[in-house]
N, C-alpha and C positions, 0 to 999 in steps of 0.2 A: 251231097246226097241227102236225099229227105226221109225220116221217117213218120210213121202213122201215131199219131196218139190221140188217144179218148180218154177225156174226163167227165166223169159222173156226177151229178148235182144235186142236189134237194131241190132248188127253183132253176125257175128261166130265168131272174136276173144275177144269180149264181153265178151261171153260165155265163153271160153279156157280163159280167164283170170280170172275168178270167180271161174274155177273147179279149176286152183293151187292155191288159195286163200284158197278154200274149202282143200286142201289137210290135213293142219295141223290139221283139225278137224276129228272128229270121221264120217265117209260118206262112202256106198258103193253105188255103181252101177250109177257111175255116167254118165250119157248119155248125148250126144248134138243132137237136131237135127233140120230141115228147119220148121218154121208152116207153114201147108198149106193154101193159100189162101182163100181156105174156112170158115176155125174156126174164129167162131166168137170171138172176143174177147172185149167185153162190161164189162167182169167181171175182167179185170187185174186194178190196181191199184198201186201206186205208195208207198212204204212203209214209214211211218212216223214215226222217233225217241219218244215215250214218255218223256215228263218230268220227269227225275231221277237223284240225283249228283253219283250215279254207273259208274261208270268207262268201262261196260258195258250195256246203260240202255236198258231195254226191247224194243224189238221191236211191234207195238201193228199196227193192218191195221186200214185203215183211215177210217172206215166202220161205221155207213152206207154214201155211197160216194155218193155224188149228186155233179156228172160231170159241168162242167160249157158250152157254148154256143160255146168255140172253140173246148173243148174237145170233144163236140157232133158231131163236124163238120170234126174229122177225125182222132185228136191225141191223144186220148185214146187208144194206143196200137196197133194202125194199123201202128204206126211203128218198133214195135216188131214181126221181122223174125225169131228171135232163141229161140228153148226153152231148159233149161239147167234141165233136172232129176236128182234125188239121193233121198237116203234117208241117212238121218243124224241120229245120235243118241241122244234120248231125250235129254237130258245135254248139248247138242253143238247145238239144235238149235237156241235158240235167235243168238247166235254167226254167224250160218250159216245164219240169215238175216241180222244181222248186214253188213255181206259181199255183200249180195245182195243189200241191200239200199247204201252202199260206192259207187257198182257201177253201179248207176241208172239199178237195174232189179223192174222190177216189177212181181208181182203175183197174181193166182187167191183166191179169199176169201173162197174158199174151203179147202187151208193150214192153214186155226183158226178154224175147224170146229173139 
């Protein structure tokens, strides 16, 4: 079973770094593309390691996130231009966040839902 996940970027080579990252894993349809200035984005967050001595430990979001006084003030994601799509295979997703948190993506909390 596959599911959906979107990571967030500062650049498009950001992105393109994260999809050969993602390659060794089980992933199709992987897409990059611009966000539009429009989408709001209050609900991206920044992914945080759990406590685990695993070698890979779970990735678990920072939820529920109560932003701080600068991050209200613009850098909650309003500097995130790129969003990278795929769906991963159950089994390879912690791994596929793992890749996204190495390299500072962020996501929305509708990927734990």
């Amino acid at each position: 079973m596959y599911r959906n996940l979107k990571g967030y970027f500062k650049t498009k080579n950001d992105a393109e770094d994260v999809r050969a990252k993602l390659e060794v894993l089980k992933v199709r349809d992987v897409k990059i593309d611009q966000i539009p200035d429009s989408l709001d984005r209050t609900l991206l967050a920044p992914l945080v390691i759990s406590s685990s001595s695993t070698p890979i430990s779970p990735i678990v979001p920072y939820f529920p996130y109560k932003p701080s006084e600068e991050e209200l003030a613009g850098s909650m994601g309003d500097d995130r231009q790129v969003v990278l799509e795929c769906e991963v295979e159950e089994n390879d997703f912690e791994r596929a966040l793992a890749v996204l948190h190495e390299n500072d993506g962020h996501v929305d909390k509708s990927s734990f839902q």
